[in-house]
ROZA-113251 format. One record per residue (C-alpha): residue number from 0; residue in three letters; x negated, y negated, z. Coordinates in steps of 0.1 Angstrom, whole numbers. Example, Ala and Ser with C-alpha at 12.3 -4.5 7.8 and 13.67 -1.06 7.14 Angstrom:
! residues 2
+-----+------+-------+-------+-------+
! pos ! code !    c1 !    c2 !    c3 !
+-----+------+-------+-------+-------+
!   0 !  ALA !  -123 !    45 !    78 !
!   1 !  SER !  -137 !    11 !    71 !
+-----+------+-------+-------+-------+
***
This chain:
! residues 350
+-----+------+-------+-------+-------+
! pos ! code !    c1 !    c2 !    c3 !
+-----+------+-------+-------+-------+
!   0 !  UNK !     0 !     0 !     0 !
!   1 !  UNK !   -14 !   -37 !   -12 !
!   2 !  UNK !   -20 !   -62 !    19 !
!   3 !  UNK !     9 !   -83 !    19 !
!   4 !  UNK !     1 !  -119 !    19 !
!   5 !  UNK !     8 !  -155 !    32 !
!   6 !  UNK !    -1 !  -184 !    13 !
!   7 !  UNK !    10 !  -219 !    36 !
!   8 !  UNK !     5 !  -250 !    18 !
!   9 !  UNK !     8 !  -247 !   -18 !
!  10 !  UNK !     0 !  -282 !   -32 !
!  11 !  UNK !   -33 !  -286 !   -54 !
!  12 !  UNK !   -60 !  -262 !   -43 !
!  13 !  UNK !   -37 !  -239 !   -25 !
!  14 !  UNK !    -7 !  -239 !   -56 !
!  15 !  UNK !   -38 !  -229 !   -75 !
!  16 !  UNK !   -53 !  -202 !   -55 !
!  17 !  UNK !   -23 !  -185 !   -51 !
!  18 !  UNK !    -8 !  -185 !   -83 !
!  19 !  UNK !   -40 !  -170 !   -97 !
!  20 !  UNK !   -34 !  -142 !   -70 !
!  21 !  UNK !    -1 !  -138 !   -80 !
!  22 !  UNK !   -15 !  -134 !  -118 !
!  23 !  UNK !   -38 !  -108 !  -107 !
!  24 !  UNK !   -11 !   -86 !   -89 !
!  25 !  UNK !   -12 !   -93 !   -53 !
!  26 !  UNK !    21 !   -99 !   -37 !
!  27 !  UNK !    20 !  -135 !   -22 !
!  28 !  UNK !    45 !  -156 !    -9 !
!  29 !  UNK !    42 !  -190 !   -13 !
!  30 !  UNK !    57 !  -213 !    15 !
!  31 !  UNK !    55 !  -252 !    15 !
!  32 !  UNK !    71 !  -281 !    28 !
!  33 !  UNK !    77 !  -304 !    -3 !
!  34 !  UNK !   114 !  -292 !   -11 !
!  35 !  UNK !   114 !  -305 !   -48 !
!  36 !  UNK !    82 !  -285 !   -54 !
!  37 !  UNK !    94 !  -257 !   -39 !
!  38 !  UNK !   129 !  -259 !   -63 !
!  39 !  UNK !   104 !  -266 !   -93 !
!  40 !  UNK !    83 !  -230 !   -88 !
!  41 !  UNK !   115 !  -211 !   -88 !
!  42 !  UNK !   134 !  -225 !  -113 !
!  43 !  UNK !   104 !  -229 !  -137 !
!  44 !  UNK !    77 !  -209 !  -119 !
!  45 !  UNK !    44 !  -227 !  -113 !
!  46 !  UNK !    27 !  -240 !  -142 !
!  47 !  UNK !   -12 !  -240 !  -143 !
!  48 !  UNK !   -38 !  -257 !  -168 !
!  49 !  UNK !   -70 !  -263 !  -172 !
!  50 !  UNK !   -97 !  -280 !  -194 !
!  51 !  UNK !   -95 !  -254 !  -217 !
!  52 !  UNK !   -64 !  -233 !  -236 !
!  53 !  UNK !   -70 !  -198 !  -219 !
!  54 !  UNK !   -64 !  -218 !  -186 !
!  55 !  UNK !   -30 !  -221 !  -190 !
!  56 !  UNK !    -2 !  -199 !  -177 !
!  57 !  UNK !    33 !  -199 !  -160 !
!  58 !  UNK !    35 !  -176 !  -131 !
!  59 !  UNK !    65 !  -165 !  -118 !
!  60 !  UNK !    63 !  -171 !   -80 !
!  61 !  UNK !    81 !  -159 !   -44 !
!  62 !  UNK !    85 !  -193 !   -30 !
!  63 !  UNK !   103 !  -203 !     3 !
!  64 !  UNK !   109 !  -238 !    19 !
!  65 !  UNK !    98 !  -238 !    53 !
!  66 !  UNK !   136 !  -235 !    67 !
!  67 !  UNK !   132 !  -198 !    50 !
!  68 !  UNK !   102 !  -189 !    65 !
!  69 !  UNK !   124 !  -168 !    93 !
!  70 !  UNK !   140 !  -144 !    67 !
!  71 !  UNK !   103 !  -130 !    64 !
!  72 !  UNK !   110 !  -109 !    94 !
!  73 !  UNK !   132 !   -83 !    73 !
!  74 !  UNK !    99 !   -74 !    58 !
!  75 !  UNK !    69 !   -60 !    69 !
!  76 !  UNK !    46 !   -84 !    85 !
!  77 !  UNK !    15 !  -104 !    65 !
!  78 !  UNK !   -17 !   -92 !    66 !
!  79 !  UNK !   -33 !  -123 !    52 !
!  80 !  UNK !   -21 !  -155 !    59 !
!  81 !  UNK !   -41 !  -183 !    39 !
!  82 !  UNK !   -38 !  -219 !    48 !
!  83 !  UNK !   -45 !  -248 !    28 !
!  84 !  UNK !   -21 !  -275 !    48 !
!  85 !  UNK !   -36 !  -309 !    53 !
!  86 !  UNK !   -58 !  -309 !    84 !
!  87 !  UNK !   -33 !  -329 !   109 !
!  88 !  UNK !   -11 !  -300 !    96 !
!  89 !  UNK !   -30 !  -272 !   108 !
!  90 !  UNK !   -20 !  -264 !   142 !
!  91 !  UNK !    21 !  -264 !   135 !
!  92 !  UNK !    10 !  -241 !   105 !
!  93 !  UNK !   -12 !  -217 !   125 !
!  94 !  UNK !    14 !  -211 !   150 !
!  95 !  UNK !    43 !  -209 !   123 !
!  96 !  UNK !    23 !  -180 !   107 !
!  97 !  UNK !     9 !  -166 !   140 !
!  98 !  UNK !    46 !  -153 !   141 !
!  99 !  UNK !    44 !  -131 !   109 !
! 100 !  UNK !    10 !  -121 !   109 !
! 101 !  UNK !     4 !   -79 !   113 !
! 102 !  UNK !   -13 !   -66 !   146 !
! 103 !  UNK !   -47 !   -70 !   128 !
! 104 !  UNK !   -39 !   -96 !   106 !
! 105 !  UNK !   -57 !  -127 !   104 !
! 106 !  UNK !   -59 !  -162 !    87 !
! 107 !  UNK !   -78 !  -179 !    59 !
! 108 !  UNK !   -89 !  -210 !    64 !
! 109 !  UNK !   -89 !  -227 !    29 !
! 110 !  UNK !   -90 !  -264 !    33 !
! 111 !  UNK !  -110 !  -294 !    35 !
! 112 !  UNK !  -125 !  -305 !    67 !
! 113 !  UNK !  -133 !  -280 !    95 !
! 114 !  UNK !  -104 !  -264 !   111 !
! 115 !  UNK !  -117 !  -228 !   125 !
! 116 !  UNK !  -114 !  -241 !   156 !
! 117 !  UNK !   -81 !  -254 !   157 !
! 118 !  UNK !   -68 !  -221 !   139 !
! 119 !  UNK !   -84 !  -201 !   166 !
! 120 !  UNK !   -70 !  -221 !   195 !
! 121 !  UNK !   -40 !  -206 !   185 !
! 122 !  UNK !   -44 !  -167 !   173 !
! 123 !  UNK !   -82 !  -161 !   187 !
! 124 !  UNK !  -116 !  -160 !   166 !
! 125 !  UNK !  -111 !  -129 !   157 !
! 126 !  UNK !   -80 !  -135 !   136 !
! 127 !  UNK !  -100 !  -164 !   121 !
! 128 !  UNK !  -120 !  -167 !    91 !
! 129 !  UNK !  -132 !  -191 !    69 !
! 130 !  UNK !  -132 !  -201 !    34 !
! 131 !  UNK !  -151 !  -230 !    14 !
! 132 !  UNK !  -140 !  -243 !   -21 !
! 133 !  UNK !  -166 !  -259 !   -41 !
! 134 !  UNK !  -160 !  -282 !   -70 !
! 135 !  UNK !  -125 !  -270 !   -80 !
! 136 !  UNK !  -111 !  -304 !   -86 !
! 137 !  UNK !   -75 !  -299 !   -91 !
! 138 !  UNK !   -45 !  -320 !   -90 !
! 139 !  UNK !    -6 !  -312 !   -82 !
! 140 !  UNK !     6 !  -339 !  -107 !
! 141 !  UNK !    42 !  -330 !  -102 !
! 142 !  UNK !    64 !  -305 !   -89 !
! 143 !  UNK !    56 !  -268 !  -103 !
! 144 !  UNK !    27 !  -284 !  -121 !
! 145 !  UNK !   -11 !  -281 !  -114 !
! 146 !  UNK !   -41 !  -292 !  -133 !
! 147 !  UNK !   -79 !  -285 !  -128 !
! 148 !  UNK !  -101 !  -309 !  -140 !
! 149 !  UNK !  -135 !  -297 !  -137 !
! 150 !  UNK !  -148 !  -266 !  -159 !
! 151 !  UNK !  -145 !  -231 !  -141 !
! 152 !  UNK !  -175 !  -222 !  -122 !
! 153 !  UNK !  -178 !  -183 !  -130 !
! 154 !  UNK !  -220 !  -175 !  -134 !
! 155 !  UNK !  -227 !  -212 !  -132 !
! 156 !  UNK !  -213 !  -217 !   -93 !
! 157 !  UNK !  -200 !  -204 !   -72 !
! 158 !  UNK !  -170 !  -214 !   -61 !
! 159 !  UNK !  -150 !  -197 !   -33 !
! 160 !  UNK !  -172 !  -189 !    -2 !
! 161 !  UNK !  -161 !  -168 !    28 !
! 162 !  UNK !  -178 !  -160 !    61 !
! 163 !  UNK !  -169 !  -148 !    94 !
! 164 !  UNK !  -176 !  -179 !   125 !
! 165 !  UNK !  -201 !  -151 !   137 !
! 166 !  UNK !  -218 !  -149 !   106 !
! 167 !  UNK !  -218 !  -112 !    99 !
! 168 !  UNK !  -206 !   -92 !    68 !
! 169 !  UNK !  -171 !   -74 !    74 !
! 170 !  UNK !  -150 !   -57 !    55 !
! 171 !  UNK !  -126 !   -82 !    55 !
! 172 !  UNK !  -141 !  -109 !    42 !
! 173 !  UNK !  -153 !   -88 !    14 !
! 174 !  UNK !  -118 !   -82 !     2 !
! 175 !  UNK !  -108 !  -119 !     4 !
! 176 !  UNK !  -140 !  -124 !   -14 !
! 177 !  UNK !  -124 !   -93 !   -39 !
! 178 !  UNK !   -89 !  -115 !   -47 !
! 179 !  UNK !  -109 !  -146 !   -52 !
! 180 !  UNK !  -127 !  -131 !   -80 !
! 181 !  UNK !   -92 !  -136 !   -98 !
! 182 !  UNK !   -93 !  -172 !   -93 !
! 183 !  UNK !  -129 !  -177 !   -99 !
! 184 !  UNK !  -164 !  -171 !   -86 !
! 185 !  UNK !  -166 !  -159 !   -51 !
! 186 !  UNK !  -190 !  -147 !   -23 !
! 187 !  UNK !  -194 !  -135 !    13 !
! 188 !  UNK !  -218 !  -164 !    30 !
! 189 !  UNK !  -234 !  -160 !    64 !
! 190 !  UNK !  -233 !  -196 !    68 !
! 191 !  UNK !  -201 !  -205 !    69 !
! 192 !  UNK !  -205 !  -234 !    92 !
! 193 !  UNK !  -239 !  -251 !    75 !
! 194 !  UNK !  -213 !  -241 !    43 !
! 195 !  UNK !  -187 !  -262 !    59 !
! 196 !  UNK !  -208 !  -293 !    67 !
! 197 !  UNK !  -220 !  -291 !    34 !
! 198 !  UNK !  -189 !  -296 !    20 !
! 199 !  UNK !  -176 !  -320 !    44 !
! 200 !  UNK !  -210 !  -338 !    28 !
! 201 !  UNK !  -198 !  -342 !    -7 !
! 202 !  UNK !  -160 !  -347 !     5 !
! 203 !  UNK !  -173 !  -379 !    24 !
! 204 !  UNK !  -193 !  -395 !    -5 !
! 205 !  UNK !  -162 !  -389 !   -26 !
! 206 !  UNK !  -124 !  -386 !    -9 !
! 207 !  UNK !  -128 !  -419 !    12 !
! 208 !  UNK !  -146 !  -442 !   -17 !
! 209 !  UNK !  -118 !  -431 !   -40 !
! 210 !  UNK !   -87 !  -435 !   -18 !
! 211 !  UNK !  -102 !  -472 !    -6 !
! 212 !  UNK !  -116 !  -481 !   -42 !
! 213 !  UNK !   -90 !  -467 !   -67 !
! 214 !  UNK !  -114 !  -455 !   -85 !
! 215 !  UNK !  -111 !  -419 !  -108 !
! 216 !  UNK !  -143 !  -395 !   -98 !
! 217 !  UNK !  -161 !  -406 !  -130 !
! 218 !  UNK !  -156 !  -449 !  -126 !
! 219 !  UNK !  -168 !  -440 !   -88 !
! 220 !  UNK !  -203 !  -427 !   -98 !
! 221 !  UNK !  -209 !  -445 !  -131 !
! 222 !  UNK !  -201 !  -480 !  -112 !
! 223 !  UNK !  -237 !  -485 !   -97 !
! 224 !  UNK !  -221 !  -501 !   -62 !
! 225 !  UNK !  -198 !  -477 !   -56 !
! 226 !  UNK !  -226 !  -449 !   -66 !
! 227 !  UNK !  -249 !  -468 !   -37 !
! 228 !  UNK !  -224 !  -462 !   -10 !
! 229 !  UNK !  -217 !  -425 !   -18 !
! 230 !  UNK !  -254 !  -419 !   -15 !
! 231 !  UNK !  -253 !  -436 !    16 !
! 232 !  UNK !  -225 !  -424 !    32 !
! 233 !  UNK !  -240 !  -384 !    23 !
! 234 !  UNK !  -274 !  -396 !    32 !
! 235 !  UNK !  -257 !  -405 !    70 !
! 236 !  UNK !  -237 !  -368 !    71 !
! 237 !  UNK !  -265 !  -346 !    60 !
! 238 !  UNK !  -287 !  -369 !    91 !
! 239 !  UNK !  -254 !  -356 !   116 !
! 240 !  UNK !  -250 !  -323 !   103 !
! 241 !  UNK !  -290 !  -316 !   106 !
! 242 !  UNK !  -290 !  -332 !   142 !
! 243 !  UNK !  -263 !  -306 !   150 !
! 244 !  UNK !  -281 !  -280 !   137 !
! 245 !  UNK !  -264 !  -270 !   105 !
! 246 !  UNK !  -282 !  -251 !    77 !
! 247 !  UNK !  -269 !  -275 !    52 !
! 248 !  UNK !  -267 !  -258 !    14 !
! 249 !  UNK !  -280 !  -275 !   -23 !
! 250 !  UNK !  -247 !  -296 !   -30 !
! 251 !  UNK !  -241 !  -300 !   -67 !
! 252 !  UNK !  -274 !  -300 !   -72 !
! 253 !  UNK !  -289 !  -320 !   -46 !
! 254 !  UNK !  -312 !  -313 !   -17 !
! 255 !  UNK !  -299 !  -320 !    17 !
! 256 !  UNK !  -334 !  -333 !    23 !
! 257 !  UNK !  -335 !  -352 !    -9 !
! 258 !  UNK !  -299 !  -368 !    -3 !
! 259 !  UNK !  -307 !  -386 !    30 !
! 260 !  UNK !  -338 !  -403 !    18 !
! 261 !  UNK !  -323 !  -414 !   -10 !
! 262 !  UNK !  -297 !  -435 !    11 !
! 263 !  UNK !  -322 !  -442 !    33 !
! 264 !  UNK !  -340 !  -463 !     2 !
! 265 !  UNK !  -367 !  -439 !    -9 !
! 266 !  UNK !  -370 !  -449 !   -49 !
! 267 !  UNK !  -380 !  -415 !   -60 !
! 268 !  UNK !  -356 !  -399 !   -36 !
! 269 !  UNK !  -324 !  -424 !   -51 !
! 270 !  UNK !  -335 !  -416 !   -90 !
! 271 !  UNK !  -330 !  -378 !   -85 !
! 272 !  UNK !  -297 !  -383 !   -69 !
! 273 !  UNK !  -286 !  -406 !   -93 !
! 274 !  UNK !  -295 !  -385 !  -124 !
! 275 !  UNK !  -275 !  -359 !  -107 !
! 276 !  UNK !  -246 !  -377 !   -99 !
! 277 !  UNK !  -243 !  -392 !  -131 !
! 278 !  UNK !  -249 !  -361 !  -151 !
! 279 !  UNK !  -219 !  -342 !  -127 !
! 280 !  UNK !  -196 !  -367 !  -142 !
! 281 !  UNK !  -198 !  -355 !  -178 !
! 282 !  UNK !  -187 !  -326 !  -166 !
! 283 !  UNK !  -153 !  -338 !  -155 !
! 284 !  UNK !  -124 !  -349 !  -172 !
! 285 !  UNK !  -121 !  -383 !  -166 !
! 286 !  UNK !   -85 !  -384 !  -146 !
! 287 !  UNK !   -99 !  -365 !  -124 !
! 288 !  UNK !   -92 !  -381 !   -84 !
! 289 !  UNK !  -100 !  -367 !   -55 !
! 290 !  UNK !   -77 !  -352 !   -31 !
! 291 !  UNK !   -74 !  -387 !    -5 !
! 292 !  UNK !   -72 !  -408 !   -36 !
! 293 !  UNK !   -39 !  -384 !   -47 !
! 294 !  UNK !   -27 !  -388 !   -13 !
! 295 !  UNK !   -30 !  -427 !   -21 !
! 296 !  UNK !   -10 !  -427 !   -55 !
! 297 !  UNK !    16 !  -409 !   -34 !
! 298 !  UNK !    22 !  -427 !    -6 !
! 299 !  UNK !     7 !  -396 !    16 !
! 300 !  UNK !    -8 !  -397 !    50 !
! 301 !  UNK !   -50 !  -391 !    41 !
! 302 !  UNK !   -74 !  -366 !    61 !
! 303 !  UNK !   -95 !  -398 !    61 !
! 304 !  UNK !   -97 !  -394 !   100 !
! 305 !  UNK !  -110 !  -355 !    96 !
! 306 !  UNK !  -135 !  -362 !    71 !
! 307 !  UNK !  -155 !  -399 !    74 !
! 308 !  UNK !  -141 !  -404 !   111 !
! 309 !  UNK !  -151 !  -371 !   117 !
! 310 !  UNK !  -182 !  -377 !   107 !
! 311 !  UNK !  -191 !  -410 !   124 !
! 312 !  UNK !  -175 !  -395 !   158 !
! 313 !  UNK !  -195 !  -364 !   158 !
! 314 !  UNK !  -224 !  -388 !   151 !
! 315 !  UNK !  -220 !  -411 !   177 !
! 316 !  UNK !  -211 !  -383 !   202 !
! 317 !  UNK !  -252 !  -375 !   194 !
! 318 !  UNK !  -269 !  -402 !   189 !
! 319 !  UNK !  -272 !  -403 !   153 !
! 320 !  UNK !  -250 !  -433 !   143 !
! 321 !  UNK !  -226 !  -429 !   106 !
! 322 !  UNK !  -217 !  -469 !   107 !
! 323 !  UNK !  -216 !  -461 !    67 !
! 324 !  UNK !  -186 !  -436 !    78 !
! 325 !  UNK !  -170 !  -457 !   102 !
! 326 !  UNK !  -161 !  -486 !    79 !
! 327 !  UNK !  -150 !  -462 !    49 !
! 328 !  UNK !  -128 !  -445 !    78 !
! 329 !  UNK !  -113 !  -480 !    84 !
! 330 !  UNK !  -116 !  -495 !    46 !
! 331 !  UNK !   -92 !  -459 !    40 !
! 332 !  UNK !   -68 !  -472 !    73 !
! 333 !  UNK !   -57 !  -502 !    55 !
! 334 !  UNK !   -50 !  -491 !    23 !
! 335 !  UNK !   -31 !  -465 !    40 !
! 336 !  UNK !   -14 !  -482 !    61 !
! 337 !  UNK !    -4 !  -508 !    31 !
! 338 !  UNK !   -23 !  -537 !    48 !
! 339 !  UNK !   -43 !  -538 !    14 !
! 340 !  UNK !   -45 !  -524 !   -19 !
! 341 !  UNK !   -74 !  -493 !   -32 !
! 342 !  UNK !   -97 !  -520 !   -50 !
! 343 !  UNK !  -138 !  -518 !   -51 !
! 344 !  UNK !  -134 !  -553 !   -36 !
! 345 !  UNK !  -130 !  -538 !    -2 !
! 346 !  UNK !  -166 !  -520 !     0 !
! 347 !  UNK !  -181 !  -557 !   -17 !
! 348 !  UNK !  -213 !  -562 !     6 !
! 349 !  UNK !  -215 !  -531 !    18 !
+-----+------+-------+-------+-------+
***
């Protein structure tokens, strides 16, 4: 018998994940708490592209609205339960699924930010595990409808990475590893949490400058202002993340090492990152936004305060100041909050 599986919060990256699944034969249900999205995938099923042809498909999908969520008890319980809510919706999820969730099952942590902790609060470590996406770029655009905007990984990257908190191998995380494969490139890392600050690195150089700027992924690193605070703001994480001890990975092609000294002003240091930063965005399609600067468009609440607050509080908790972080976490506040609108004139001086 298959392992039956969970998949909560199926906007961009998680819509995508799981209808790949779906495509591949698992049997997922898909639960989410936008109700015109929710009416979309089951009148129409959910509708995935790409950059190229072969990446598009309509998948039939088994999608509930959270106010169905209770019928799941005629059934036998989930074995897997991914989650790819927004951070500040993490622990309502967790204990929603904890409800459902087989004897030994257990729940994926697929989001931005780090949230293993929170999750585990809840059902215990050892119904937690962790998993890292890495330059998927994709966009929920409208209901039933979800775009990628960066090529597949496959042999080039690796996208999907998926460790244990104790950093062994398990079975387990080999066959989440296993259904990834479906989407795209996966692998078991020992490293999930030097992994995880890694990713939290590029997230901060990107989410934050978009949502407060306005600017599309490409305009942010072409424009050579906005391309200085990135730097500066992932030269300032990868300082935090190495003072708290992180084994921080290559990110897009850039050296953790190499990244701080280039926002700390080293010439040789800032021409390698630019190169690589510039060369990345002829790679994307050029509407592509990251996930804060969607949340903008929309009118969402950001995860502004997981990612560049999180950053500049674990910082000043040791020592190692993120000022960088703490204005962008701020800059973020007020276009959120509608005191001011995204425009590159708000980072001006920087």
């Amino acid at each position: 018998m298959g392992k039956r599986i969970a998949y909560m919060g199926v906007g961009a990256v998680g819509g995508y994940v799981a209808g790949h699944l779906v495509r591949a034969g698992h049997d997922v249900t898909l639960i989410d708490p936008w109700p015109e999205h929710v009416e979309a995938m089951r009148r129409n099923g959910l509708q995935l592209s790409g950059l190229t042809p072969g990446e598009r498909h309509t998948v039939p999908v088994n999608a509930l609205h959270l106010t169905d969520v209770q019928d799941v008890i005629k059934r036998r319980p989930f074995d897997v339960a991914f989650l790819s809510v927004k951070s500040y919706d993490t622990e309502w999820a967790t204990l929603l699924l904890r409800q459902y969730l087989a004897p030994d099952g257990f729940i994926v942590s697929l989001q931005n930010c780090i949230n293993e902790e929170r999750i585990a609060q809840h059902v215990g470590w050892g119904r937690t595990v962790g998993c890292i996406a890495s330059l998927i770029a994709v966009e929920l655009y409208e209901p039933g409808r979800i775009k990628r905007t960066v090529p597949m990984g496959g042999d080039r990257h690796t996208v999907f990475r998926i460790g244990e908190p104790h950093g062994r191998v398990t079975r387990r995380v080999e066959e989440i590893a296993d259904m990834l494969r479906s989407v795209d490139s996966a692998k078991v890392t020992t490293n999930l949490w030097g992994e995880r600050w890694s990713k939290l690195v590029i997230n901060s150089m990107r989410n934050g400058l978009s949502a407060a700027t306005g600017l599309f992924g490409n305009q942010r690193d072409a424009m050579e202002v906005p391309r200085g605070v990135s730097i500066r703001l992932g030269s300032e994480a990868v300082r935090v993340g190495q003072a708290l001890g992180f084994q921080l990975e290559r990110m897009i092609g850039m050296e953790p090492e190499v990244l701080a000294r280039a926002g700390e002003g080293h010439a040789d240091a800032l021409t390698e990152i630019t190169n690589v930063l510039m060369e990345s965005a002829k790679k994307r399609s050029d509407d592509q936004r990251p996930s804060m600067a969607q949340d903008i468009a929309k009118g969402r609440r950001t995860e502004t305060d997981y990612i560049n607050g999180y950053v500049a509080v674990r910082g000043e908790e040791i020592g190692v100041p993120a000022p960088t972080h703490a204005k962008m976490n701020e800059a973020v506040k007020r276009v959120e909050r509608g005191v001011v609108k995204p425009s590159p004139e708000l980072i001006a001086g920087w």
